[in-house]
C-alpha positions as CSV (number, residue, x, y, z in Angstrom):
1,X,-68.2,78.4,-45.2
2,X,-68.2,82.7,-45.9
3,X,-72.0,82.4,-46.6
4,X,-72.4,80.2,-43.2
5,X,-71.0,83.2,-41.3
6,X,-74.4,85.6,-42.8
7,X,-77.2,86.5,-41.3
8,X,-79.0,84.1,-43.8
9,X,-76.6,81.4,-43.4
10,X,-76.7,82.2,-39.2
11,X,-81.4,82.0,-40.3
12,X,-80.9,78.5,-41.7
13,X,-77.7,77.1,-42.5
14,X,-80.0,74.3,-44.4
15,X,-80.8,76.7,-47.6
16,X,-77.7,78.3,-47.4
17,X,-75.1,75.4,-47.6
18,X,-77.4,73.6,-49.8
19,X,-76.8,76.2,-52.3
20,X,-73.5,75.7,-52.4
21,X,-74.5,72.5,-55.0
22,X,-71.4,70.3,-53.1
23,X,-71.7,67.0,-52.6
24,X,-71.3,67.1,-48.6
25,X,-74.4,68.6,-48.8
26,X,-76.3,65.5,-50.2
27,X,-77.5,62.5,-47.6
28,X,-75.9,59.9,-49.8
29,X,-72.5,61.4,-48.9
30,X,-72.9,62.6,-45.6
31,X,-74.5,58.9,-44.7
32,X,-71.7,57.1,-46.7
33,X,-68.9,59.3,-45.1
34,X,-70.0,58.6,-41.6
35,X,-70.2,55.3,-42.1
36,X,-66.5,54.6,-44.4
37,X,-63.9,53.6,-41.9
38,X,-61.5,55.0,-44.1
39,X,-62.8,58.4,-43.3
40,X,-62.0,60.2,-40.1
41,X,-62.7,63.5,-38.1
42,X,-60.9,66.3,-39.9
43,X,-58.9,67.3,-36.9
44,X,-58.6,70.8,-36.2
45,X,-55.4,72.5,-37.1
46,X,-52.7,73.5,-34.4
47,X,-53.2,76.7,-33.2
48,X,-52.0,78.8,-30.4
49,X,-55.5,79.5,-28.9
50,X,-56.2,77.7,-26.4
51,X,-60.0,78.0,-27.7
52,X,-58.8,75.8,-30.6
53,X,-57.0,73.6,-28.8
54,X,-59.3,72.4,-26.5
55,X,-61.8,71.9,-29.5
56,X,-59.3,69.9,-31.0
57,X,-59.6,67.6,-27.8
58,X,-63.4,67.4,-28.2
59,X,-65.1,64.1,-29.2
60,X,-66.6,64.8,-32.2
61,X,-62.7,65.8,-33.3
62,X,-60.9,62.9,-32.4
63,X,-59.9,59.3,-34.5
64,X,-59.2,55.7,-33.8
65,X,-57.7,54.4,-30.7
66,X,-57.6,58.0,-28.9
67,X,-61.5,58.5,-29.8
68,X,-62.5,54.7,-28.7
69,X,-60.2,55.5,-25.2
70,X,-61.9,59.1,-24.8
71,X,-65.2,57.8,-25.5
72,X,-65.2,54.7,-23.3
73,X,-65.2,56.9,-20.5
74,X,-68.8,58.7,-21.1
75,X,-70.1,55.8,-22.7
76,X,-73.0,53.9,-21.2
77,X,-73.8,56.8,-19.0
78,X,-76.6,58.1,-21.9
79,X,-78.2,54.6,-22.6
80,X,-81.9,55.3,-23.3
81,X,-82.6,52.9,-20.3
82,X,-79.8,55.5,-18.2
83,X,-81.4,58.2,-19.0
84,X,-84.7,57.7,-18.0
85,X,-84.0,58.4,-14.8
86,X,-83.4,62.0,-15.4
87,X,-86.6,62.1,-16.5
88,X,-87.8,63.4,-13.0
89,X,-85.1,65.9,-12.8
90,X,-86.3,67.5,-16.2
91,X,-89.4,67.6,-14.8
92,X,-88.9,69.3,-11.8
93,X,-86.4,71.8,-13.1
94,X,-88.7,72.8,-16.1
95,X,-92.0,73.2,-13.7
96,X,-89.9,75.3,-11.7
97,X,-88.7,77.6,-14.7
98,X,-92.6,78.3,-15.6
99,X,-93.8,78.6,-12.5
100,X,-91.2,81.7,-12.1
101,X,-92.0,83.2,-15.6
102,X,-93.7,86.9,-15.0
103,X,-97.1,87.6,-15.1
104,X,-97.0,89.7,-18.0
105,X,-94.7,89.8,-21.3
106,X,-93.5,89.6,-23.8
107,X,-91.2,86.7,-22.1
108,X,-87.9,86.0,-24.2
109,X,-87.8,82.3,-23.9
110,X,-84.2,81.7,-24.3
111,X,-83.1,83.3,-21.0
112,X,-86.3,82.2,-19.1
113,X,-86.4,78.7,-20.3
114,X,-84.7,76.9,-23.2
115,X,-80.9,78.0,-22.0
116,X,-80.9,77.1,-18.2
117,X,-83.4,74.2,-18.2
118,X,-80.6,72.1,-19.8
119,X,-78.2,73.7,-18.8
120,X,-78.9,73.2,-14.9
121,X,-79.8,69.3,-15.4
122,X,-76.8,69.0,-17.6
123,X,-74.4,70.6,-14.8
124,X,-76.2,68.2,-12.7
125,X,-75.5,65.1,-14.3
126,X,-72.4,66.1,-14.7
127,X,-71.3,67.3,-10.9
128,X,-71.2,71.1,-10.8
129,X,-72.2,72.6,-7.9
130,X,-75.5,74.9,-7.7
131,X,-73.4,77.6,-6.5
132,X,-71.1,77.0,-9.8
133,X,-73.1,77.0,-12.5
134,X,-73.7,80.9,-13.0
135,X,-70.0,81.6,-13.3
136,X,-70.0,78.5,-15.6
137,X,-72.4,79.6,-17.6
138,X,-70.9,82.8,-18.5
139,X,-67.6,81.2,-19.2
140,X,-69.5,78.7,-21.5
141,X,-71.0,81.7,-23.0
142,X,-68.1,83.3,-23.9
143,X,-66.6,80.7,-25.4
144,X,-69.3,80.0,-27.3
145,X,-69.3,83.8,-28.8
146,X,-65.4,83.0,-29.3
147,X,-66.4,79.9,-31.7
148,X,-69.2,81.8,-33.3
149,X,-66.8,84.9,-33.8
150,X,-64.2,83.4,-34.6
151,X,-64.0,85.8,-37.5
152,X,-62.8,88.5,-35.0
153,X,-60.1,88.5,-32.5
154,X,-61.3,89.7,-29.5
155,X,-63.9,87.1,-30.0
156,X,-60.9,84.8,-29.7
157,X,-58.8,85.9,-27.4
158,X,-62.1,85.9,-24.7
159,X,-62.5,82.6,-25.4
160,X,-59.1,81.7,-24.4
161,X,-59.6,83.3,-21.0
162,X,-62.5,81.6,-20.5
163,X,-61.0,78.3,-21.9
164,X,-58.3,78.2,-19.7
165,X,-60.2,79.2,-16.2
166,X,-62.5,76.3,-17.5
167,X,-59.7,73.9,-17.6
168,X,-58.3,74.5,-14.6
169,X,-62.0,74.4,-12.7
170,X,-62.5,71.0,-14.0
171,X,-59.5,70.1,-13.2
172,X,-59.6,71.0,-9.7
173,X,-63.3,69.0,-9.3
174,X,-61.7,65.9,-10.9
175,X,-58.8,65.6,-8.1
176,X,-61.7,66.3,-5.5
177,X,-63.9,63.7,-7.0
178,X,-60.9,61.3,-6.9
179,X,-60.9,61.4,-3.3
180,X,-64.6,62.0,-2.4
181,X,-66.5,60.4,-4.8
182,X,-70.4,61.2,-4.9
183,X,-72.8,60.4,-7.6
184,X,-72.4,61.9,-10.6
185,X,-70.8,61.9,-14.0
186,X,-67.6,63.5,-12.8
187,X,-66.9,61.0,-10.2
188,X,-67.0,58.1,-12.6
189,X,-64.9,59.8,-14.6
190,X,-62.4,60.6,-11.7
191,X,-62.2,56.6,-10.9
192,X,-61.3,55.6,-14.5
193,X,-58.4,54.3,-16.0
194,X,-58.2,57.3,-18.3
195,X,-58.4,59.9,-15.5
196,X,-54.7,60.2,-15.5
197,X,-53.4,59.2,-19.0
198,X,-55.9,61.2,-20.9
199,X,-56.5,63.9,-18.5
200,X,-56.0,66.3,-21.0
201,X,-58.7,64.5,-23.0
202,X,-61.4,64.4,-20.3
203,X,-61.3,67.8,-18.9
204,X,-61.6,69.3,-22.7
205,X,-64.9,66.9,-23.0
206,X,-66.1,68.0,-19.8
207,X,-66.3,71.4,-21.2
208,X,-67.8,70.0,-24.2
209,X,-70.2,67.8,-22.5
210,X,-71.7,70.2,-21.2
211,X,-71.4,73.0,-24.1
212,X,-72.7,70.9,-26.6
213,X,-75.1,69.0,-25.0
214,X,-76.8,72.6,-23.4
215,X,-77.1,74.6,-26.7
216,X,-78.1,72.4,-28.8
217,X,-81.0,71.2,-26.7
218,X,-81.7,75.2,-26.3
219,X,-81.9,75.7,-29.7
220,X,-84.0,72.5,-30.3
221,X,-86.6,73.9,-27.2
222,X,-86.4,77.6,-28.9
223,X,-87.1,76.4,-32.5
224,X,-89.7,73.8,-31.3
225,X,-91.8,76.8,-29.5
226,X,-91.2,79.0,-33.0
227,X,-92.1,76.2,-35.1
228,X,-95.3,74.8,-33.6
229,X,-96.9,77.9,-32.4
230,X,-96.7,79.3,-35.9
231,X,-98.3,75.5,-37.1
232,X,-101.9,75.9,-35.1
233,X,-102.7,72.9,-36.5
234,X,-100.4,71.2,-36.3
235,X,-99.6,71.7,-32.8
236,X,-103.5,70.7,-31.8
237,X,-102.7,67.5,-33.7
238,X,-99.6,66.9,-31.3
239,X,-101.5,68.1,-28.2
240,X,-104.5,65.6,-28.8
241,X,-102.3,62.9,-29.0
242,X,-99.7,63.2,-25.9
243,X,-97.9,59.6,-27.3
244,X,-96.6,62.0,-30.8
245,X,-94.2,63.5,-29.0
246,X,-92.0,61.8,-29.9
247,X,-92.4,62.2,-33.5
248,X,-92.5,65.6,-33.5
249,X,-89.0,66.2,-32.1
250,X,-87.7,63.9,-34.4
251,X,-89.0,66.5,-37.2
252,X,-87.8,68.7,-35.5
253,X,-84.2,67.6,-35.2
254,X,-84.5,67.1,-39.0
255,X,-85.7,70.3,-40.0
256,X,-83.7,72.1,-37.5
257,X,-80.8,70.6,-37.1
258,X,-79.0,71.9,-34.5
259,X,-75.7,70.4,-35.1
260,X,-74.7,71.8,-38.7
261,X,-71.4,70.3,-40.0
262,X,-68.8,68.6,-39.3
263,X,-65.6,67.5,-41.6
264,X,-64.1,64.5,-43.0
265,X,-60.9,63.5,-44.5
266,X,-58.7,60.4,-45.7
267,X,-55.4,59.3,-46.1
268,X,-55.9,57.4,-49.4
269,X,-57.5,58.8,-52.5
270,X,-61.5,57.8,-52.4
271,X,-64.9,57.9,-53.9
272,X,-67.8,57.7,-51.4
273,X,-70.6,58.2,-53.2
274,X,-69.4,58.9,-56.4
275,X,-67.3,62.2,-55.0
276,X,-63.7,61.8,-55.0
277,X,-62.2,62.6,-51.9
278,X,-58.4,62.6,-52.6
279,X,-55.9,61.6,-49.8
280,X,-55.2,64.8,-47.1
281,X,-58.1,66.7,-48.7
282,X,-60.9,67.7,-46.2
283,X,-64.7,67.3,-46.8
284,X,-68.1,68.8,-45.2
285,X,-70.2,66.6,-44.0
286,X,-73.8,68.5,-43.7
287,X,-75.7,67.3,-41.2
288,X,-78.1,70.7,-42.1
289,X,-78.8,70.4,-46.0
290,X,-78.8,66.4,-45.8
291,X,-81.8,66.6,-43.7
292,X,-83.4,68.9,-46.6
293,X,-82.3,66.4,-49.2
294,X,-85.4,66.3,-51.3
295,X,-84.0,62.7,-52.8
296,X,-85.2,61.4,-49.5
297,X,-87.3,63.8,-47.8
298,X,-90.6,64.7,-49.5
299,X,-91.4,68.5,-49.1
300,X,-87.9,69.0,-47.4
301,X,-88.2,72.6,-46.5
302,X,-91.5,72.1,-45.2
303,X,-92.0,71.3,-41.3
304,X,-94.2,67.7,-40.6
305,X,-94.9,67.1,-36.8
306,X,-96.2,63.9,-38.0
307,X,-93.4,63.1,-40.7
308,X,-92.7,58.8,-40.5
309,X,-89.9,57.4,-41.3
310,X,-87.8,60.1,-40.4
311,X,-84.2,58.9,-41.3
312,X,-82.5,62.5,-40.4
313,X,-78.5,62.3,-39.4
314,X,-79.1,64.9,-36.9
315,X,-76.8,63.6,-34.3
316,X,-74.4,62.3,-36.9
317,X,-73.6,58.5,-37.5
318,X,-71.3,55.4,-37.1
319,X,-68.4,56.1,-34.6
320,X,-69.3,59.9,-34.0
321,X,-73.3,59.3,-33.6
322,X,-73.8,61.7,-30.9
323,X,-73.8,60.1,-27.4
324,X,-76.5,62.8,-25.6
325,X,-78.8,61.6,-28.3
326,X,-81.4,60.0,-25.8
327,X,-80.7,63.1,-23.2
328,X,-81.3,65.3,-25.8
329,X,-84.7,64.1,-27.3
330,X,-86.0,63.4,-23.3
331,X,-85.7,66.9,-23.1
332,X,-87.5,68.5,-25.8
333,X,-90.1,65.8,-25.7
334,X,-90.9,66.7,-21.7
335,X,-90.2,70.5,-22.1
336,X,-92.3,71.5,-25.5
337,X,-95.1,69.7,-23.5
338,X,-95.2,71.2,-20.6
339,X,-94.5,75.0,-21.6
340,X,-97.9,73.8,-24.7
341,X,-100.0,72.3,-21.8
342,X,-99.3,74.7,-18.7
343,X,-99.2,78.1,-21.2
344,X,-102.3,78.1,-23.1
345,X,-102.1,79.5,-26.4
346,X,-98.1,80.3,-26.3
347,X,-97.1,81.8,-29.3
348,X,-93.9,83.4,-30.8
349,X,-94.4,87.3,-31.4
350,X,-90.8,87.8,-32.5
351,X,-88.5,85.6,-35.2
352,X,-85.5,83.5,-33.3
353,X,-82.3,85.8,-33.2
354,X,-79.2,83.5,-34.3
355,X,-75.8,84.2,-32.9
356,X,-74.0,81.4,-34.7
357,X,-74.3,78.4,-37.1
358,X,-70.6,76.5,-37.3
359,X,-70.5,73.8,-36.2
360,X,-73.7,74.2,-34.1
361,X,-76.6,76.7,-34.1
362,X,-76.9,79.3,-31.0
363,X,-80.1,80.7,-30.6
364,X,-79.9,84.2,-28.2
365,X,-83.6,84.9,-28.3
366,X,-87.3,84.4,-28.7
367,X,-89.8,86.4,-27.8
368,X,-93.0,84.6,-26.6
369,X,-96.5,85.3,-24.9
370,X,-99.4,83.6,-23.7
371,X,-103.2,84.1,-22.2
372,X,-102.9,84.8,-18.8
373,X,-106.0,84.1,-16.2
């Protein structure tokens, strides 16, 4: 976990953890362990941060009957069928973003592209107002930093501000949703059963929803630019062939991997996959290095647009597979194809700058350019 915290583990948490020759870091493990019942989240300890204890409310935290309730309430609303009809809204939002990129550069694609183009259909979906989402975004920001940074405490202690002001906003759109519905995640949320008895539950995953969902997708966009503008050929391969798409950002999730880790533990002494796992002991689960695992993936550290079959555990598995899944892939699939079809010749002229890697990579810049007419 130290070495996660380096710059090289921050560059690619994939080499790093692998290195650490554990089995969490092996697909057979980390496929077993998300799929054994008898396994569950490790839940985060208590803590007097508020940063850490709304974490401890996210989904990707909870077990059992207080997961399935929590759960029930978002699920459905990111069937692939569902979320097909954002596909305009990405569209629109992303045509919009390039048609206001300058006219000369360097352009750092982060900040003109890969961070609000989620982030504003997200906040959509979800029922934040336009006039909301800036000072959103800089409380999301923060508390990003805060989990990050963790390793400092003024890191922290920001992230409790901005934790707490969260909370209460959310709060404060739920009891307005409850009495003037409109259409939007929120409001379906605000007429369920669990809007009052989880409350607690629901506003933690709103900020969550919309934290998780955003930077992962932005550092998916940011590495897809940086990876297929420094694989020419690649990329022509892709571009000659509109319906590969689809492949590639499934490579991409593997080799990226924007959601790193995640932990497991038991309450009876184990073996999954050979590893003991004794009862109350806690165990990674590496989303990063299983997608490396040469036992399965030929070449591992090498990036294949056209790689088939692609059996990655990028958005995890079994009761914790990652719900934004379909949002998430729409996304990178419609924005990597416009920015390579409307910017001839984009290219990376920088390396990506990595802020974080645990439990999710945050990407705060890439320098791009382009030919201009």
């Amino acid at each position: 976990m130290d070495a996660l915290f380096t710059a090289d583990g921050r560059r690619d948490p994939a080499v790093t953890a692998r290195a650490a020759h554990v089995a969490g870091c092996g697909y057979a493990f980390v496929t077993a362990a998300l799929h054994d019942r008898r396994l569950t989240a490790t839940p985060i300890s208590p803590s007097d941060d508020v940063m850490f204890q709304v974490a401890a409310r996210f989904l990707s935290r909870m077990n059992h009957d207080r997961h399935r309730a929590a759960r029930a309430a978002f699920t459905g609303l990111f069937s692939p069928r569902r979320v097909q009809q954002y596909r305009a809204r990405i569209e629109t939002t992303a045509a919009q973003l390039i048609d206001a990129l300058p006219g000369s550069g360097p352009v750092d694609i982060v900040a003109a592209f890969a961070r609000p183009l989620p982030f504003t259909v997200i906040c959509g979906v979800l029922g934040v107002p336009d006039d909301r989402q800036p000072w959103l975004a800089k409380h999301l920001e923060t508390f990003g930093r805060g989990v990050a940074g963790q390793r400092e405490r003024a890191n922290i202690e920001a992230g409790n501000a901005a934790a707490l002001e969260m909370l209460a906003y959310f709060d404060d759109l739920l009891r307005q949703r409850q009495h003037q519905p409109t259409n939007d995640v929120l409001s379906l949320l605000a007429g369920s059963q669990e809007a009052d008895e989880r409350r607690d539950d629901i506003l933690a995953n709103c900020i969550f929803f919309v934290l998780a969902g955003h930077d992962t997708t932005t550092t998916l966009i940011t590495a897809g630019v940086h990876l297929l503008s420094t694989h020419p050929d690649q990329l022509a391969s892709v571009l000659n062939d509109q319906t590969s798409w689809s492949t590639t950002v499934e490579e991409l999730l593997r080799f990226v991997s924007p959601t790193t880790l995640t932990g497991v533990t038991t309450t009876q002494d184990l073996q999954v996959a050979g590893c003991p796992v004794p009862a109350g002991a806690n165990r990674a689960v590496v989303f990063a290095a299983a997608n490396r695992d040469p036992s399965v993936f030929a070449d591992p550290d090498s990036f294949d647009a056209a790689r088939s079959p692609n059996p990655h555990v990028a958005f995890s598995a079994g009761v914790h597979f990652c719900l934004g899944a379909p949002l998430a892939r729409l996304h990178a699939e419609v924005a990597l194809g416009l920015l390579f079809s409307r910017l001839p010749r984009l290219h990376a002229v920088s390396e990506p700058e990595w802020l974080g890697s645990v439990p999710i990579r945050q990407v705060t810049q890439l320098s791009v350019d382009w030919e201009r007419t």
